[in-house]
Each structure stands twice: as C-alpha cells, then as structure tokens.
FILOTI-90674 format. One line per field, with one value per residue (C-alpha): residue number from 1; z, x, y; chain; residue in three letters. Coordinates in steps of 0.2 Angstrom, whole numbers, padded with zeros to 4 digits. Each point is the difference from the previous one (the first is absolute). Last residue first. Example, Ala and Ser with C-alpha at 12.3 -4.5 7.8 and 13.67 -1.06 7.14 Angstrom:
# FILOTI-90674
nr: c(2	1) $
z: c(0036	0003) $
x: c(0068	-0006) $
y: c(-0005	-0017) $
kette: c(A	A) $
rest: c(SER	ALA) $
This chain:
# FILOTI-90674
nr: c(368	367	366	365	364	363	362	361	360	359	358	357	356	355	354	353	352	351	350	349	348	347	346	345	344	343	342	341	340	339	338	337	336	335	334	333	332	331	330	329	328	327	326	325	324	323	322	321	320	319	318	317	316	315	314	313	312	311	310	309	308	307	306	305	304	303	302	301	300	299	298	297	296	295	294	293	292	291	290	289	288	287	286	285	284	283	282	281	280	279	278	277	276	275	274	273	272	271	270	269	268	267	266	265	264	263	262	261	260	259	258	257	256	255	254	253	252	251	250	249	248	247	246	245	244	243	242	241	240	239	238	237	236	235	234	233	232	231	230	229	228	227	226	225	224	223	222	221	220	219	218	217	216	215	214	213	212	211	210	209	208	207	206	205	204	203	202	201	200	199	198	197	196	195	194	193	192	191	190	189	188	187	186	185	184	183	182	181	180	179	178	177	176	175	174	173	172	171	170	169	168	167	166	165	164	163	162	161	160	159	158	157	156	155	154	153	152	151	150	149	148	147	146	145	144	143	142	141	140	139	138	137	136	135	134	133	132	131	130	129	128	127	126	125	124	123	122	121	120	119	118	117	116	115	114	113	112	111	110	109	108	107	106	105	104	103	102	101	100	99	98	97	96	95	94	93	92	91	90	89	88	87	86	85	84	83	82	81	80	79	78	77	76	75	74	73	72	71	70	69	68	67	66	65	64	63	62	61	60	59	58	57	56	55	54	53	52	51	50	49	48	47	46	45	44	43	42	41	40	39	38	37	36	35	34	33	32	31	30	29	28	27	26	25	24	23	22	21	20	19	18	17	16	15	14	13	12	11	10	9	8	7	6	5	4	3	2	1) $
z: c(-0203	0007	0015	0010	0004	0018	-0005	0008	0007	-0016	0000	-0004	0003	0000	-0009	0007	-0009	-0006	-0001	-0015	0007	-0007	-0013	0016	-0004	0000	-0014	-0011	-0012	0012	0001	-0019	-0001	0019	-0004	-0016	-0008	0004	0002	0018	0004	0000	-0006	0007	0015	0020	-0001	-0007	0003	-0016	-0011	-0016	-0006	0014	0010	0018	0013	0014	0019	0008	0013	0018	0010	0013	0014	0001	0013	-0014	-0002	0016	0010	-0004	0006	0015	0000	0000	0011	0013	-0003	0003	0015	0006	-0004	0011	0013	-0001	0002	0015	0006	0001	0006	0015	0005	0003	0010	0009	-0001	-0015	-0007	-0003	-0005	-0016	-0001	0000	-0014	-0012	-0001	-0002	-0015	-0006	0002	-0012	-0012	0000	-0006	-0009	-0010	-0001	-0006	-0017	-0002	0001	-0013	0002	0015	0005	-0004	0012	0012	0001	-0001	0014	0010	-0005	0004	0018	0004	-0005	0013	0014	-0004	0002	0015	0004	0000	-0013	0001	-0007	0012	0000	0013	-0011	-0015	-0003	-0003	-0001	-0007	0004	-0008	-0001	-0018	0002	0008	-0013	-0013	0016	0004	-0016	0000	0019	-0004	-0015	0007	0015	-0010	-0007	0015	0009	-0015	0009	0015	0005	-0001	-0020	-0002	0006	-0012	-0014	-0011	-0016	-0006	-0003	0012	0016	-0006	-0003	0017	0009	-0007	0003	0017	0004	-0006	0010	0016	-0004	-0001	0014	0013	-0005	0002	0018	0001	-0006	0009	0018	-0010	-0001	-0015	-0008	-0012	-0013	-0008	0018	-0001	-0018	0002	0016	-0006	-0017	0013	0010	-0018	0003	0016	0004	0000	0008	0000	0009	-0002	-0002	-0013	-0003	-0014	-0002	-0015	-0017	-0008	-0018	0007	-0006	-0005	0020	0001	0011	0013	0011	0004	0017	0013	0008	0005	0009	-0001	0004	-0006	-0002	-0008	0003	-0008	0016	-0006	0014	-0006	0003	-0004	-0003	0006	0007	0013	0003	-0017	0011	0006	-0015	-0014	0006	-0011	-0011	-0016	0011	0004	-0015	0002	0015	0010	-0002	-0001	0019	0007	0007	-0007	0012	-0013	-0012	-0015	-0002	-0013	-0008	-0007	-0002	-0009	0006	0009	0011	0002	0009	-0002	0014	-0005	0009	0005	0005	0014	-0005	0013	-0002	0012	-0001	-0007	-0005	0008	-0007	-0002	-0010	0017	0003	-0007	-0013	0001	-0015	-0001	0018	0014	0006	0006	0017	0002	-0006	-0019	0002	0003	0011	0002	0005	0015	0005	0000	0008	0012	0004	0002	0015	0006	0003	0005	-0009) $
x: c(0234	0002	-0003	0017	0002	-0004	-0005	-0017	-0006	0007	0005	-0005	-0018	-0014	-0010	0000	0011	-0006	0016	0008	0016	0011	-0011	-0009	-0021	-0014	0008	-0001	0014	0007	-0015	0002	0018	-0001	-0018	0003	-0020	-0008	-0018	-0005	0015	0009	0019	0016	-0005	-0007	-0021	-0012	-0010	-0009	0003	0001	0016	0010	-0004	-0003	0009	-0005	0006	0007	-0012	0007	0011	-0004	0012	0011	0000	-0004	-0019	-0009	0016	-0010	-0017	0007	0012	-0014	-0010	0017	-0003	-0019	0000	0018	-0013	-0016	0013	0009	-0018	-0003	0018	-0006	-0016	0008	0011	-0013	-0011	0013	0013	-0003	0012	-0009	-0016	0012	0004	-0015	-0005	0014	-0006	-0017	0007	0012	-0018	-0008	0013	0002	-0019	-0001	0014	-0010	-0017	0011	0007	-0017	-0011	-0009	0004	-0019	-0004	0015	-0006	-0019	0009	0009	-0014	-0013	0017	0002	-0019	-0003	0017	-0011	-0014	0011	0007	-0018	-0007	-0013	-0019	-0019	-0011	-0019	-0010	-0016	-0004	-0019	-0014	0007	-0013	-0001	-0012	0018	-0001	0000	0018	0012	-0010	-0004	0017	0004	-0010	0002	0021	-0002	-0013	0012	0014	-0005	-0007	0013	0014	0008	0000	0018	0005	-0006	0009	0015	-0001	-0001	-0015	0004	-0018	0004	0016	-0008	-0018	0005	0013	-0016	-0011	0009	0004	-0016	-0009	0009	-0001	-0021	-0001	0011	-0011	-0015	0007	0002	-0018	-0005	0011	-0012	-0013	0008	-0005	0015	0003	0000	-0014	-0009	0002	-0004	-0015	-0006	0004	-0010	-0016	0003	0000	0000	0014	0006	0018	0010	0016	0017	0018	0018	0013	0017	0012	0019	0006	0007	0007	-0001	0000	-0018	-0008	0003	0002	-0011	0007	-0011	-0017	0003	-0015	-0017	-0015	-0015	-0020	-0006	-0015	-0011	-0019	-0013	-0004	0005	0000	-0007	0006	-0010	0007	-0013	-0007	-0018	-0008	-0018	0000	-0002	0019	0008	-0010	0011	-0010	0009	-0010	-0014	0006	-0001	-0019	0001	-0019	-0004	0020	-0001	0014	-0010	0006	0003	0005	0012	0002	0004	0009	0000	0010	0017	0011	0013	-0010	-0006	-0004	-0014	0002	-0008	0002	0006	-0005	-0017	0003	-0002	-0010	-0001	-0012	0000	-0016	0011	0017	0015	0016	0015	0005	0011	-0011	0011	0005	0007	0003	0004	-0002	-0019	0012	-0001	-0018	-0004	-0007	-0017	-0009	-0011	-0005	0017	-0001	-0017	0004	0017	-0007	-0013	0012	0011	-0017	-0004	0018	0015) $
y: c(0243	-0019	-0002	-0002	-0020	-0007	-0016	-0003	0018	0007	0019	0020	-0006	0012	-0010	-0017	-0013	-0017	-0012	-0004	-0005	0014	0010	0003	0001	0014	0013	-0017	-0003	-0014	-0007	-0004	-0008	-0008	-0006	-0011	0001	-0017	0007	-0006	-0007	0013	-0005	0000	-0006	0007	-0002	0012	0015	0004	0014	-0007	0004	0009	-0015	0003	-0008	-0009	0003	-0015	-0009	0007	-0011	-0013	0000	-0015	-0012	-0014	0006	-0007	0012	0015	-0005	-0006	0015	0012	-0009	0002	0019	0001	-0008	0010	0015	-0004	-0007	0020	0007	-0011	0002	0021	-0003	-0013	0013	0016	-0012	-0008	-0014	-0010	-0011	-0017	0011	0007	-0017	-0009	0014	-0004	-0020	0006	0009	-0015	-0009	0012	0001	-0020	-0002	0012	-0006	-0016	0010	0004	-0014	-0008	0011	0017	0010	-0002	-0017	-0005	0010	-0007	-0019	0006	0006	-0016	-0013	0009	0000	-0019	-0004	0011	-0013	-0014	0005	0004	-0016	0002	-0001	-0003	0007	-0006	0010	-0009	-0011	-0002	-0011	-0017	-0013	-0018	-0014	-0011	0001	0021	-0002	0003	0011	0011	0000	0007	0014	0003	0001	0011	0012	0002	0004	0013	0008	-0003	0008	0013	-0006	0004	-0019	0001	0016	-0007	-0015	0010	-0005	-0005	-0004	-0019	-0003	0007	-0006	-0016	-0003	0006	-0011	-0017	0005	0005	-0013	-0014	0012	0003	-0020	-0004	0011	-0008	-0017	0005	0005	-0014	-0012	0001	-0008	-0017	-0007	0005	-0015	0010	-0010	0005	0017	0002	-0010	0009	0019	-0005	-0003	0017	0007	0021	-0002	0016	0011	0013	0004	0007	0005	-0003	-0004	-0004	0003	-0006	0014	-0006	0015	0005	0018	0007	-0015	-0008	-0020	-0008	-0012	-0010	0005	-0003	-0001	0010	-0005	0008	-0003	0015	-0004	-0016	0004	-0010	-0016	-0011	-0020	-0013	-0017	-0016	-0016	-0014	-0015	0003	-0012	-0006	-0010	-0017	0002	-0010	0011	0014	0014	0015	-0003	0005	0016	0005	0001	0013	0004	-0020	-0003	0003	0011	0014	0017	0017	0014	0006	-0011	-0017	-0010	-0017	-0017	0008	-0012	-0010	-0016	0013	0018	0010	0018	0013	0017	0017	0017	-0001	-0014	-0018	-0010	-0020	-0006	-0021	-0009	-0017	-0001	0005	-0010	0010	0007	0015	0013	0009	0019	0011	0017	0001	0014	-0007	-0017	0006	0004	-0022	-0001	-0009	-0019	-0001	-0019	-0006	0011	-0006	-0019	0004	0011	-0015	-0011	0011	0001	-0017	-0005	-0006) $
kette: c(A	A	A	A	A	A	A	A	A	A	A	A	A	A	A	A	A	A	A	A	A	A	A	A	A	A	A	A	A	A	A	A	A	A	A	A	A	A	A	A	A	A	A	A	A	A	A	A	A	A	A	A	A	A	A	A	A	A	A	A	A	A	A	A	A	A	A	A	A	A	A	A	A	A	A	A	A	A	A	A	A	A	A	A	A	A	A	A	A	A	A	A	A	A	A	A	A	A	A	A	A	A	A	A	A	A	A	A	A	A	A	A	A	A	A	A	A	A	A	A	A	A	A	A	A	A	A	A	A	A	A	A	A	A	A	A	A	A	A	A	A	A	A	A	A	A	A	A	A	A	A	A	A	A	A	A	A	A	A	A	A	A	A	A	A	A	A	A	A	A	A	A	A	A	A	A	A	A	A	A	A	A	A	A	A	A	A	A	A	A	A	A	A	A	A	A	A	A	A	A	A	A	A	A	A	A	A	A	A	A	A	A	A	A	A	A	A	A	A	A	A	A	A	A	A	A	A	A	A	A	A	A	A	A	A	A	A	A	A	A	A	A	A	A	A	A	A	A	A	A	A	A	A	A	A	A	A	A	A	A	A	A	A	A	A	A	A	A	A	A	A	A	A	A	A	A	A	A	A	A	A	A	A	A	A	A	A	A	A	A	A	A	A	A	A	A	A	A	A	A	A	A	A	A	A	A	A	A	A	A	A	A	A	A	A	A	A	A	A	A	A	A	A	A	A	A	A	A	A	A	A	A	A	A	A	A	A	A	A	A	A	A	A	A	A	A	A	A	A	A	A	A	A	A	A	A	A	A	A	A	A	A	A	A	A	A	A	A) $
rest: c(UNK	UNK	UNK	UNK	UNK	UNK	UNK	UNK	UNK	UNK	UNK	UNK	UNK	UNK	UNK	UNK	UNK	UNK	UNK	UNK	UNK	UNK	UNK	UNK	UNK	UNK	UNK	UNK	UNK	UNK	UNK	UNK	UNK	UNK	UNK	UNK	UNK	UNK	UNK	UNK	UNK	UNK	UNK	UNK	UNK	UNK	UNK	UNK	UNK	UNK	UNK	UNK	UNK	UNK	UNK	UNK	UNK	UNK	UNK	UNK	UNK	UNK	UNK	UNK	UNK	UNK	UNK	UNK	UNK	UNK	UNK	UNK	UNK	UNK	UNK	UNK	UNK	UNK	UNK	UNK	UNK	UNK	UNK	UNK	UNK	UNK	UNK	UNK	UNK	UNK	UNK	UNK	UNK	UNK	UNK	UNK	UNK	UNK	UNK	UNK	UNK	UNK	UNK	UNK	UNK	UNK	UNK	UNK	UNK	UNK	UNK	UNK	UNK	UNK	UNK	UNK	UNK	UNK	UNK	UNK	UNK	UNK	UNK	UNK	UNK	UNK	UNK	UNK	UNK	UNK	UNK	UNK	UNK	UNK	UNK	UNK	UNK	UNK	UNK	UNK	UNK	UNK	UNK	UNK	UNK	UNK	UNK	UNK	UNK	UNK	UNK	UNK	UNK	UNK	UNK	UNK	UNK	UNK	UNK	UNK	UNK	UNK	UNK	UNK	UNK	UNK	UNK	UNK	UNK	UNK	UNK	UNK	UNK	UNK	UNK	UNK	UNK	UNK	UNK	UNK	UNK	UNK	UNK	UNK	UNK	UNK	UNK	UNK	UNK	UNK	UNK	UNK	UNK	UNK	UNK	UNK	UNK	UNK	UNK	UNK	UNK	UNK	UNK	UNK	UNK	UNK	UNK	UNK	UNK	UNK	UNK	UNK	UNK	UNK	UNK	UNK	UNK	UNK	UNK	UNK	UNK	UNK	UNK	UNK	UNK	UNK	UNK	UNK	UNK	UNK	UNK	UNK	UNK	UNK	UNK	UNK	UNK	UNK	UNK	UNK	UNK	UNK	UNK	UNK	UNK	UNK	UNK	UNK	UNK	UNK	UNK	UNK	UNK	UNK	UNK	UNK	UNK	UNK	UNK	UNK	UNK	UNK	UNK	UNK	UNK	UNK	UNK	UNK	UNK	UNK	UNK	UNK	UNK	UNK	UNK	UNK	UNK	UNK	UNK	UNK	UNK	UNK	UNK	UNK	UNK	UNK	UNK	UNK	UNK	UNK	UNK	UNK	UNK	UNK	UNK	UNK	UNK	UNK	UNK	UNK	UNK	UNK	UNK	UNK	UNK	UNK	UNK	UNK	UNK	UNK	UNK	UNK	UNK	UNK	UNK	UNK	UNK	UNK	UNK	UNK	UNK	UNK	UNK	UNK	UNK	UNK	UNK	UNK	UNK	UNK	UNK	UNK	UNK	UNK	UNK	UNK	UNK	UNK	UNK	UNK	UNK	UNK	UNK	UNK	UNK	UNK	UNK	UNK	UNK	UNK	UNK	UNK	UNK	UNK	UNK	UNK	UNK	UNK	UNK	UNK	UNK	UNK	UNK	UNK	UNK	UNK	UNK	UNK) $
C-alpha cells in the first residue's frame, strides 16, 4: 500500500456519512464499528445518527456536521476503545431517514373470506400502496435488532408483512362484522372504511417500532372473476326467490324459464328468414310456456290441480261452511235447513244463483 493509498484510508475513515446510493433506504449502517477520535460525522436534514452497542442505544445525532470527540459529544465517552490509548470509538452507527416513504407497494392473498350476503367463502387478494415515517429512529434500532433484522434492507420488507398481516385480519372483520357484501367491497364501496380500519390498526401495530403509516393508497381489494360472476348468480337468484315468495315457488320458476329458453333455441334452430324466424319465435315463446306447464303439472302426480270446492252456506247462520250434515259454525243439520232456503238445492245442498231453474252440482230441477 502506498502513501497515498494510506492517506485515503486515513481520510476516508474520518468522514463518516451515508454513501449517494444508500439515500433510498430507511435505515443505513456505517460498515465499521471502529471510529477514530475527531472524525466528521455529517447527518443531512432528513435523517438521525444513533449510536448503538452492547444492546441499547447509547446516543443520537441531529442534522449537522459533528466532530467525534467526547469533549463536544459526552456520550461518546462511554463509547471509548481503552485498548488503542482512547483514540478509537467502538460503536455501530446507524443512519435513520425520518422523512416520509410513499408509494411503497405491496400486494398478496388475503385468503378466503366468506361473503354475509351468500354464505359463500370466496378466495380474496389484495393490491395497493403506502406510506409511512420513522418518529423513534432510536425505538426503530432496538426493535430491529431484537428481531434480529439488523440488516436495514429488511425494513422495508417487514413493512410490507405488517400491512398484509393487518389486512387480512381486518378485512375478513369488517366483511363478516358490518355484513358487507363482498362485491361491494371489490367495487370500492367500502375504501374509505376500510382504510381507516386498516391505518388504525396498523398504527397500534407498529408505533413500538417508533413508525407511523400516514395513509393507505390505490388499494384494490379483488376477486377472480369466475368467482365474482358465481357471487352475481347467487345475489339474482336469491333476489327472485324473494320475490315469488318461498322456494317451491322460485323452483318453478326456475324450470319455466329455462323450458322458455329451451323454446327459444328452437324457434332460432328453425329459422329461415325474417318473416320465418318471427313466427317459430312466437311458437318457442309458446312451446316454453307449454312444457313449464307440464313441469309444474307433472310436480303433483301428473295430474292437473283442480279448483278448491266451493263452500256452502248454512241456512242457519249464514256462514259458508264445509261439505257435512252439519254447519260447523252453529251445528244446525244443513241438508234439512238449507234445503228450505230459496238459495240452496234441496238435493245436495248446494248454493243456487238466482235465476237458477237447475243444480250446477247434482243436476236436480229447483225446487218450486
């Protein structure tokens, strides 16, 4: 080694300052825990200086140009090499950014979530960006350290596992806590909300390590769209099914209108021109309607469904009543006393309109 090449040395271990490239990280450490006496250190305005050793920070340094000499910096003296004749520091020097980080991007599986609205448990991702600063340079050191994560190029990286971790407990929370259909959360519905939540509990999260996350930003929580499409399905059906009042009732429906489509293929199966296709696509509309007909008719024993049996009205009281020998509202015999009514067939008892000269029911001449 030459003159020169020792006197760069000498001059290079005397200035002591984070290097151009390293500007881009949170956290930056000095390679070398020796330091000699009276050496430059220069912190620029938007970072700190922390001197750590032994497993606890022993001092911090502001913005500035400081010379190492524990006459101008008393910590420093609890940081001498006694071994060299006191002209040597040993201590770890780590050079923490406090401005604020943005557009910090992550993105990951939530997992599965289930959706309120279907009962449905849906795979769930998640994309997006944040920002955050260092308020505690000196709690970011110890928490980094009794992580083992010295290394300062796993800060951001634990970062991005924090807001993931939060995420995905939050987001299954809200969904299932505030009913939230799950469409409407991927449609944006709820950002804002969610949002809040997430930086709220963040916040609680990561406030030990002296960090704060300002905002949440171009965050997108998704779907595939198979499963979205299947979400779409289940919200129409169960909207039909509330609407023809009961599940019998919606799976006749059901069957009518896919007899329907069924009737429609073929009318287009059959087309040969304009005038053609609109008479087979009225005669689809009608075989549709037919074969939901017999769907429906062929769910009760292949027999149609017959009329409730008209009631008849009790002489006596007056009230419409069941067929029997006796009304069962006031127990008088009702073939005896109907029959003595101007409104009932002495026959079978049934009511007779007005003008009637014979009994719809039995077919007996009226009497008088």
């Amino acid at each position: 080694m030459g003159v020169m090449d020792w006197l760069k040395r000498g001059v290079g271990e005397m200035m002591i300052a984070r290097p151009d490239d390293a500007k881009s990280q949170v956290v930056w450490k000095h390679p070398d825990p020796t330091i000699p006496m009276k050496s430059q250190l220069t912190v620029e305005s938007d970072e700190k200086a922390v001197f750590f050793r032994d497993g606890k920070v022993v001092g911090t340094l502001g913005p500035g140009r400081h010379t190492l000499d524990s006459m101008n910096v008393p910590f420093l003296s609890n940081l001498v090499d006694s071994f060299t004749g006191g002209n040597v520091f040993i201590t770890e020097v780590f050079f923490v950014s406090t401005r604020e980080f943005t557009g910090v991007k992550f993105g990951g599986r939530i997992g599965h979530v289930e959706d309120p609205k279907s009962g449905v448990p849906v795979e769930t991702m998640v994309h997006g960006e944040f920002s955050f600063k260092v308020l505690e340079p000196e709690q970011l050191i110890v928490g980094l350290v009794g992580m083992g994560r010295a290394d300062p190029m796993h800060v951001g990286a634990w970062m991005k596992e924090q807001v993931l971790k939060v995420l995905r407990d939050r987001i299954a929370e809200l969904c299932v806590k505030n009913k939230w259909p799950l469409l409407d959360v991927t449609s944006g519905a709820y950002t804002e909300e969610v949002e809040k939540a997430v930086i709220d509990a963040l916040d609680q999260h990561v406030a030990s390590y002296g960090l704060d996350i300002v905002r949440l930003g171009n965050f997108v929580v998704a779907i595939d769209e198979d499963d979205a499409a299947n979400l779409k399905r289940l919200y129409t059906d169960a909207a039909y099914l509330r609407t023809v009042g009961g599940v019998e009732n919606y799976q006749r429906f059901a069957a009518g209108k896919a007899m329907m489509g069924a009737g429609e293929g073929m009318a287009k199966g059959g087309g040969g021109g304009d005038a053609g296709g609109t008479l087979l696509g009225g005669a689809g509309l009608g075989v549709g309607f037919g074969l939901a007909q017999m769907l429906v008719r062929d769910s009760h024993g292949g027999q149609t469904l017959a009329p409730a049996a008209t009631g008849i009205v009790c002489g006596a009281c007056g009230q419409s009543v069941g067929a029997g020998k006796f009304c069962a509202a006031c127990g008088t015999e009702l073939k005896a006393k109907v029959a003595a009514t101007a409104g009932a067939c002495a026959g079978c008892s049934a009511p007779l309109a007005a003008d009637a000269r014979f009994c719809g029911q039995c077919g007996r001449k009226r009497d008088g």
